[in-house]
ChimeraX commands (.cxc) that place a marker at each C-alpha (Angstrom):
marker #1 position 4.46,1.01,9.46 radius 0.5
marker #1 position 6.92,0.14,7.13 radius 0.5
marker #1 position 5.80,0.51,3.05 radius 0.5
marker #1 position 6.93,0.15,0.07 radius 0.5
marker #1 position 8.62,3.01,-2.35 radius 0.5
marker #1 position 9.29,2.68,-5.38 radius 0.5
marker #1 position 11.24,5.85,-7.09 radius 0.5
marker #1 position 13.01,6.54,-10.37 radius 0.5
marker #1 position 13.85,8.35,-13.26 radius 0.5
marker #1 position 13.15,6.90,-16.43 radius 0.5
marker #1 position 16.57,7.32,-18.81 radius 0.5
marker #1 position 15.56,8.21,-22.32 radius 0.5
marker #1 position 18.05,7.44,-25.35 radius 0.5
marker #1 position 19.81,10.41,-26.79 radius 0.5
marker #1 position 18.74,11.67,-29.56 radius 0.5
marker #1 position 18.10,14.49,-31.59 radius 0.5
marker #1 position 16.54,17.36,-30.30 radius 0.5
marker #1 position 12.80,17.66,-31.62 radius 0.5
marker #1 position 12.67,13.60,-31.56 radius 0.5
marker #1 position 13.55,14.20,-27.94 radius 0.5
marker #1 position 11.00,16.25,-27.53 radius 0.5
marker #1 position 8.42,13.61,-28.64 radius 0.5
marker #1 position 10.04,10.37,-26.72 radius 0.5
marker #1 position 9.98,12.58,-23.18 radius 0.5
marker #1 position 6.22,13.32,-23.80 radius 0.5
marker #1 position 5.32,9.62,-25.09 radius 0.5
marker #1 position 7.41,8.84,-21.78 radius 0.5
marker #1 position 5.46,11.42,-19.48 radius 0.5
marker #1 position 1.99,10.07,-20.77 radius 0.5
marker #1 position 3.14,6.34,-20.37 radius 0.5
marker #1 position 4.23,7.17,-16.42 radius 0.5
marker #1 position 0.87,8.74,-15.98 radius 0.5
marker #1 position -1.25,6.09,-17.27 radius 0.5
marker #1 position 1.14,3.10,-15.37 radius 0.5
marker #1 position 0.77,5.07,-12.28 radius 0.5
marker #1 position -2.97,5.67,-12.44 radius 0.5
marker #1 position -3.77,2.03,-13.33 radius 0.5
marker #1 position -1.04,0.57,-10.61 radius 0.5
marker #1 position -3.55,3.11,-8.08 radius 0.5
marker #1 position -6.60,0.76,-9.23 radius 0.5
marker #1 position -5.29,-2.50,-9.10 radius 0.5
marker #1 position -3.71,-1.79,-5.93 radius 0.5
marker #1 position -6.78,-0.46,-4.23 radius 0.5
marker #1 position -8.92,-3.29,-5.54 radius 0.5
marker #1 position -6.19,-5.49,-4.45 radius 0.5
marker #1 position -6.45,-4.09,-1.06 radius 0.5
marker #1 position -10.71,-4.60,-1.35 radius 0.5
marker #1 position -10.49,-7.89,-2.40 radius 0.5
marker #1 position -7.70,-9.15,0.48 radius 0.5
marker #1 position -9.99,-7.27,3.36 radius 0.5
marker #1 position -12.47,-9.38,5.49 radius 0.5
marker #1 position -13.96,-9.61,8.93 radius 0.5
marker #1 position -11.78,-12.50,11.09 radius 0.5
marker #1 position -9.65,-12.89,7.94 radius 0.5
marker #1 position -7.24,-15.96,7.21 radius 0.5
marker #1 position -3.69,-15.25,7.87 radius 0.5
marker #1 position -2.38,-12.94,4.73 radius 0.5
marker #1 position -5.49,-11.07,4.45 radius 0.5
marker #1 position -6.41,-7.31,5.82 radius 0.5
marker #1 position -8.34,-7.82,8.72 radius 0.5
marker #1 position -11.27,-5.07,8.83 radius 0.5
marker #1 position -13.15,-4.51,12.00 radius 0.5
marker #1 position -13.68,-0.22,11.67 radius 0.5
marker #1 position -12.26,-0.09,8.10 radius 0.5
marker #1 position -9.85,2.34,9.01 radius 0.5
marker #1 position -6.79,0.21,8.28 radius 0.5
marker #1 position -8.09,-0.61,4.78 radius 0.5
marker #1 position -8.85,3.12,4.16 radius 0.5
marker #1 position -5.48,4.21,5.60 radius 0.5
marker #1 position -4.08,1.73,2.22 radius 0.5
marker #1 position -5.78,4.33,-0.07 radius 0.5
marker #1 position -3.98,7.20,1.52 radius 0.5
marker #1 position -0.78,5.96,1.03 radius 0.5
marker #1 position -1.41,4.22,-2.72 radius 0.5
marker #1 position -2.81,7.76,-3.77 radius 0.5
marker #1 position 0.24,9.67,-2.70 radius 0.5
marker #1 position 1.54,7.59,-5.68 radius 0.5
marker #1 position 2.32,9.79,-8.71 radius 0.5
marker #1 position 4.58,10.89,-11.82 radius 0.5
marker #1 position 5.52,13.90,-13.14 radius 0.5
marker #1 position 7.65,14.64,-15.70 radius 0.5
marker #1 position 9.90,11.53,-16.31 radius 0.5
marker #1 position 9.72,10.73,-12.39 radius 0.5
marker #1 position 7.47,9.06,-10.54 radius 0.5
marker #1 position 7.30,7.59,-7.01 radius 0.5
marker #1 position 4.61,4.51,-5.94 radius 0.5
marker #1 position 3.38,4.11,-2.73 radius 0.5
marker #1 position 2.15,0.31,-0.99 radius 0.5
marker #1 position 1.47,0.55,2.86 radius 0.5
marker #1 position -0.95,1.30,5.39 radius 0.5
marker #1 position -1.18,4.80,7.04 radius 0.5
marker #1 position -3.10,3.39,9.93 radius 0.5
marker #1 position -0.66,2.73,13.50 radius 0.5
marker #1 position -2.34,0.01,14.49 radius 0.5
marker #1 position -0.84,-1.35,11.18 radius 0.5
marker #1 position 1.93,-3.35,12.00 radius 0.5
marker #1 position 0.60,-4.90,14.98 radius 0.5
marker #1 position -2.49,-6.21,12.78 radius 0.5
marker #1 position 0.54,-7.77,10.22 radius 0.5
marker #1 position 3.16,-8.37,13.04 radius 0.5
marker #1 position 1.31,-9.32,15.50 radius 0.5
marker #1 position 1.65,-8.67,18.93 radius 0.5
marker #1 position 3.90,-10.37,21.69 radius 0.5
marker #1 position 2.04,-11.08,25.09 radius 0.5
marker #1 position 3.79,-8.67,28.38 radius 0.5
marker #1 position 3.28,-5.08,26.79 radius 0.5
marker #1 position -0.22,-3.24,27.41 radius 0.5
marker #1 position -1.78,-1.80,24.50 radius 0.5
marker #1 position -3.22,1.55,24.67 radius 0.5
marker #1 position -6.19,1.56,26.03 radius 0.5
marker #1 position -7.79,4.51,25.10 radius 0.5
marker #1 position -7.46,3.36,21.53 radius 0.5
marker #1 position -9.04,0.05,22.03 radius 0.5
marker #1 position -11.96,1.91,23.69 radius 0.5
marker #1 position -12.12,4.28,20.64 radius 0.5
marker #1 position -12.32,0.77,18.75 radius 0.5
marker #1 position -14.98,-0.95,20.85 radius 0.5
marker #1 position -17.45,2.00,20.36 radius 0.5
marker #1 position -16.78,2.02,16.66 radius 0.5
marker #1 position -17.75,-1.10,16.71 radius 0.5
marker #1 position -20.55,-1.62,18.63 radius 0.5
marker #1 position -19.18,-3.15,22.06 radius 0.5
marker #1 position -19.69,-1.77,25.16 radius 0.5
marker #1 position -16.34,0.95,26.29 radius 0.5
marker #1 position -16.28,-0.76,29.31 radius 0.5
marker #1 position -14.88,-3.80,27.68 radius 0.5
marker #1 position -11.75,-2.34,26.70 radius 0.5
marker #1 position -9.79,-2.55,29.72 radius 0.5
marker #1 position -10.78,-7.00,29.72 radius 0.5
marker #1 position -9.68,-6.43,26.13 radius 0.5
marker #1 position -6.17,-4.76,26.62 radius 0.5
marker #1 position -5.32,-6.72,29.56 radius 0.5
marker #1 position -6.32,-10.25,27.12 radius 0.5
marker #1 position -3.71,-8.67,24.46 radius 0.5
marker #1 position -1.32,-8.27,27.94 radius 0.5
marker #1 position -1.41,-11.67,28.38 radius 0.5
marker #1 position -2.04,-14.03,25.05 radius 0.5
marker #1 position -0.57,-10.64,22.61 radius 0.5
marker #1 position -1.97,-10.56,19.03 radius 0.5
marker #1 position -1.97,-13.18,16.55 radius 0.5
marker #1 position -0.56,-11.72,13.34 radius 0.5
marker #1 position -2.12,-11.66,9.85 radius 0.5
marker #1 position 1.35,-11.36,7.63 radius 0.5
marker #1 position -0.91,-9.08,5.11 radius 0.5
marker #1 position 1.86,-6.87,4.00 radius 0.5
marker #1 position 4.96,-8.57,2.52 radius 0.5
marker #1 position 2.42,-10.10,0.32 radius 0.5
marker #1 position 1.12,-6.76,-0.89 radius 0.5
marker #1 position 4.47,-5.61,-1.34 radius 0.5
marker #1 position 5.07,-8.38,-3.79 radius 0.5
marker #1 position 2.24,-7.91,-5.67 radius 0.5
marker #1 position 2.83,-3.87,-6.01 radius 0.5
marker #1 position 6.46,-5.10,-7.47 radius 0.5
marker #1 position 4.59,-7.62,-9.70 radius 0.5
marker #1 position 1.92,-4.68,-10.68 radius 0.5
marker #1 position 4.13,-1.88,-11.19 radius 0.5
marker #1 position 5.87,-3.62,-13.76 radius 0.5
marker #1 position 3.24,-4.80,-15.64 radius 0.5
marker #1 position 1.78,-1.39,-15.67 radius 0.5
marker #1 position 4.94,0.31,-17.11 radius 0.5
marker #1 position 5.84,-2.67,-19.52 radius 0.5
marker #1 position 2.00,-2.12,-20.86 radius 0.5
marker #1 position 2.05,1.75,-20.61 radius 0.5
marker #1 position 5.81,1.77,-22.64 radius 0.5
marker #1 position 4.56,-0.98,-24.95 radius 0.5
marker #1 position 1.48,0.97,-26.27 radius 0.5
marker #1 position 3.19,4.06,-26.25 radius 0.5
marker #1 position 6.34,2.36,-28.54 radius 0.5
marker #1 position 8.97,3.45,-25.86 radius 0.5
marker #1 position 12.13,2.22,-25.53 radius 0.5
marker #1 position 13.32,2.87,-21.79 radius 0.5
marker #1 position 15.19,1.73,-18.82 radius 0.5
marker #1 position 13.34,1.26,-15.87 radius 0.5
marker #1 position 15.59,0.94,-11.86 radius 0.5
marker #1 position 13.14,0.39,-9.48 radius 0.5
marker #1 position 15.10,1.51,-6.14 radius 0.5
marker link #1:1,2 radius 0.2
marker link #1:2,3 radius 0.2
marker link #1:3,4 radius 0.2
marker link #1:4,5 radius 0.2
marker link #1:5,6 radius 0.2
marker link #1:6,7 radius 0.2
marker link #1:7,8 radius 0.2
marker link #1:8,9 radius 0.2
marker link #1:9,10 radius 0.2
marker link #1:10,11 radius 0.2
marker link #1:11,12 radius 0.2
marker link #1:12,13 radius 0.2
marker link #1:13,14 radius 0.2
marker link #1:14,15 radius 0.2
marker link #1:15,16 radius 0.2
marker link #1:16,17 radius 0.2
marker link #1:17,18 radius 0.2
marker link #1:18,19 radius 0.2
marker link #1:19,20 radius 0.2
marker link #1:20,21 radius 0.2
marker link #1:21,22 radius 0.2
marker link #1:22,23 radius 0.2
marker link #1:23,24 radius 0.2
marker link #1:24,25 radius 0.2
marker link #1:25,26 radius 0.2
marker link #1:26,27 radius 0.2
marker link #1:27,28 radius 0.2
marker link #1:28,29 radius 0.2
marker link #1:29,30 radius 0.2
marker link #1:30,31 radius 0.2
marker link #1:31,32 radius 0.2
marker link #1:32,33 radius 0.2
marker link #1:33,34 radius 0.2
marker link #1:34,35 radius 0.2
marker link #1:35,36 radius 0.2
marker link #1:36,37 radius 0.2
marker link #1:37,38 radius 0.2
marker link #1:38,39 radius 0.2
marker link #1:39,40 radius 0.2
marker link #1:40,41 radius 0.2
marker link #1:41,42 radius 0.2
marker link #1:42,43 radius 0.2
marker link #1:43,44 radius 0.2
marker link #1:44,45 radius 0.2
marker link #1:45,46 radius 0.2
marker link #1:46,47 radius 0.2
marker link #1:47,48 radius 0.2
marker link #1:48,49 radius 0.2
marker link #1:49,50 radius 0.2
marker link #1:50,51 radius 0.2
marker link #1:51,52 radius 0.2
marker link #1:52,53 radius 0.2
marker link #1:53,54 radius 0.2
marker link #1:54,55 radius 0.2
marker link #1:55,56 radius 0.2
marker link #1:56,57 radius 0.2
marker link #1:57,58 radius 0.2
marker link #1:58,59 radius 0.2
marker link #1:59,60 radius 0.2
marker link #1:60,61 radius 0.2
marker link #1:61,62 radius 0.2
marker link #1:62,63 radius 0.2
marker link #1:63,64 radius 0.2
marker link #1:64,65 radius 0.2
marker link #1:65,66 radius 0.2
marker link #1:66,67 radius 0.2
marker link #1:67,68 radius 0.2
marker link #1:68,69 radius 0.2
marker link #1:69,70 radius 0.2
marker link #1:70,71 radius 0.2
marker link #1:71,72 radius 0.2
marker link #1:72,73 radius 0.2
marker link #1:73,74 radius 0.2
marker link #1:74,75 radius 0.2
marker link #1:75,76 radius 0.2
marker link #1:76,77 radius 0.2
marker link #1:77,78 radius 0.2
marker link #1:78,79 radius 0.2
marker link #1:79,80 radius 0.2
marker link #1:80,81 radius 0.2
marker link #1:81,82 radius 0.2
marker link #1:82,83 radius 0.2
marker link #1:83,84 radius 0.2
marker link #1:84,85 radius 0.2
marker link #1:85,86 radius 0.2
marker link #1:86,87 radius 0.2
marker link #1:87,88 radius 0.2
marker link #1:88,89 radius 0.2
marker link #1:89,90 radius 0.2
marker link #1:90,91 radius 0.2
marker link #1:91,92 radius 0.2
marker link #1:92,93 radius 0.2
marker link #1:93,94 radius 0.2
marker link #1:94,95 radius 0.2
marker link #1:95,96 radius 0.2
marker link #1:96,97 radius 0.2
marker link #1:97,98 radius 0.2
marker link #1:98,99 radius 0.2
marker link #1:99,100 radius 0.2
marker link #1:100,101 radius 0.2
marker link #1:101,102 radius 0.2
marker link #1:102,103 radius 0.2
marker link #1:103,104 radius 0.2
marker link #1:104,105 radius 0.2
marker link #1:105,106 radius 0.2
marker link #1:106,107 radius 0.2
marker link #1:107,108 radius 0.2
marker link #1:108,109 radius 0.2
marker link #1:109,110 radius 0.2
marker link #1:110,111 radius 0.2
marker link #1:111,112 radius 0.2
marker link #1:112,113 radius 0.2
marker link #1:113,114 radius 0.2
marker link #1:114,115 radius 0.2
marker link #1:115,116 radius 0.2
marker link #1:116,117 radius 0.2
marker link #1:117,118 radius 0.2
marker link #1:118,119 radius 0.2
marker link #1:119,120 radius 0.2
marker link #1:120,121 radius 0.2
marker link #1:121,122 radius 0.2
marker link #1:122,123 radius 0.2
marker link #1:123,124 radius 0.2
marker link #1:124,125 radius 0.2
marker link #1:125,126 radius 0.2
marker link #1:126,127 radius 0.2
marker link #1:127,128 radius 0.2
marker link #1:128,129 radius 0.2
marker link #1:129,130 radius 0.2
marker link #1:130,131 radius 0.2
marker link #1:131,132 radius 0.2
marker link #1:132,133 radius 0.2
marker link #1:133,134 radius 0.2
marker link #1:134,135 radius 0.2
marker link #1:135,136 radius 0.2
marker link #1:136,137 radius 0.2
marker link #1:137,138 radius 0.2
marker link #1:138,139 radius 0.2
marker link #1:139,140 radius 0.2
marker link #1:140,141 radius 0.2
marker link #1:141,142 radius 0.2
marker link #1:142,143 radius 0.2
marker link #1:143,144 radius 0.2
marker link #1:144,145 radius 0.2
marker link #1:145,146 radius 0.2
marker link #1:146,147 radius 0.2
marker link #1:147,148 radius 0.2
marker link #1:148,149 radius 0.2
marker link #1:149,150 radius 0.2
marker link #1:150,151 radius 0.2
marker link #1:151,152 radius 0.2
marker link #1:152,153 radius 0.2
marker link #1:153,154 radius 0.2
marker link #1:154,155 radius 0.2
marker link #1:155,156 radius 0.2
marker link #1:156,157 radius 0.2
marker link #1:157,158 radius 0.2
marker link #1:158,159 radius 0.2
marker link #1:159,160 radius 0.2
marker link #1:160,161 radius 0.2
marker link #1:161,162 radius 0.2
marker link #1:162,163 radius 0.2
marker link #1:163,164 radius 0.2
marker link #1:164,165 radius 0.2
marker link #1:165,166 radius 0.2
marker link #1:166,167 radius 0.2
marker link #1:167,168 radius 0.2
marker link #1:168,169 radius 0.2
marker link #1:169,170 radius 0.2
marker link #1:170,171 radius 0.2
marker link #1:171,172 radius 0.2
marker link #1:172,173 radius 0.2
marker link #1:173,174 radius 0.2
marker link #1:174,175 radius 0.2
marker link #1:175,176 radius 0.2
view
């Protein structure tokens, strides 16, 4: 599944030595606390857009492993030093055919939709009607992602424009 990444280096002014010192650890506390609060609003972000038979551009949840698979990949976020590196996606491989979709013609697998149907309660014998429905009418797709992706670019800002504000740092941020 594709994600988002989000990786820098924040470039400090110049100057001299022991004020240095005190802009790289204003700058190093600022990262921390924009990186732990973009965590948190992406994970509740990710709550709040997950739902059982969802409208298009939310997180479907059937098992809840898709959802959970979000928190794996948002908590790999992190800074140290005057880097940092934030994460958006979904670790989960049925992923991108739950935001995709699925075209009709190619036969899922069908071991993992009997994995699915006892997680959820249906019978495992059902799994082979279920694959061969996907065969023929595919998967309808939620579009979930790109919107998430938006919102982490929207978040991530925020976070560091509120981190550098309170912490009276003057910085430049590339996003890349």
């Amino acid at each position: 599944m594709e994600y988002l990444s989000l990786k820098s280096t924040i470039a400090v002014p110049q100057t001299p030595e022991v004020t240095l010192t005190k802009s790289k650890a204003r700058v190093k506390a600022a990262l921390r606390e924009a990186i732990a609060t973009f965590k948190q609003r992406m994970l509740a972000w990710v709550e709040e857009n997950s739902g059982r038979r969802p409208p298009v551009g939310k997180i479907p949840v059937a098992t809840g492993y898709l959802k959970e698979s979000a928190a794996e990949v948002i908590g790999q976020s992190y800074a140290r030093g005057l880097n940092f590196a934030a994460w958006f996606g979904f670790a989960a491989e049925h992923a991108k055919y739950a935001d995709e979709g699925r075209s009709p013609g190619s036969f899922p697998p069908v071991d993992e939709i009997e994995a699915w149907c006892i997680t959820v309660g249906i019978p495992s014998e059902a799994a082979w009607a279920i694959a061969m429905k996907i065969f023929s009418k595919g998967i309808r797709a939620q579009s979930f992602f790109n919107v998430g992706v938006e919102y982490a670019k929207i978040v991530l800002r925020e976070e560091f424009d509120r981190a550098f504000a309170k912490y009276a740092i003057v910085a430049k941020v590339s996003l890349s």
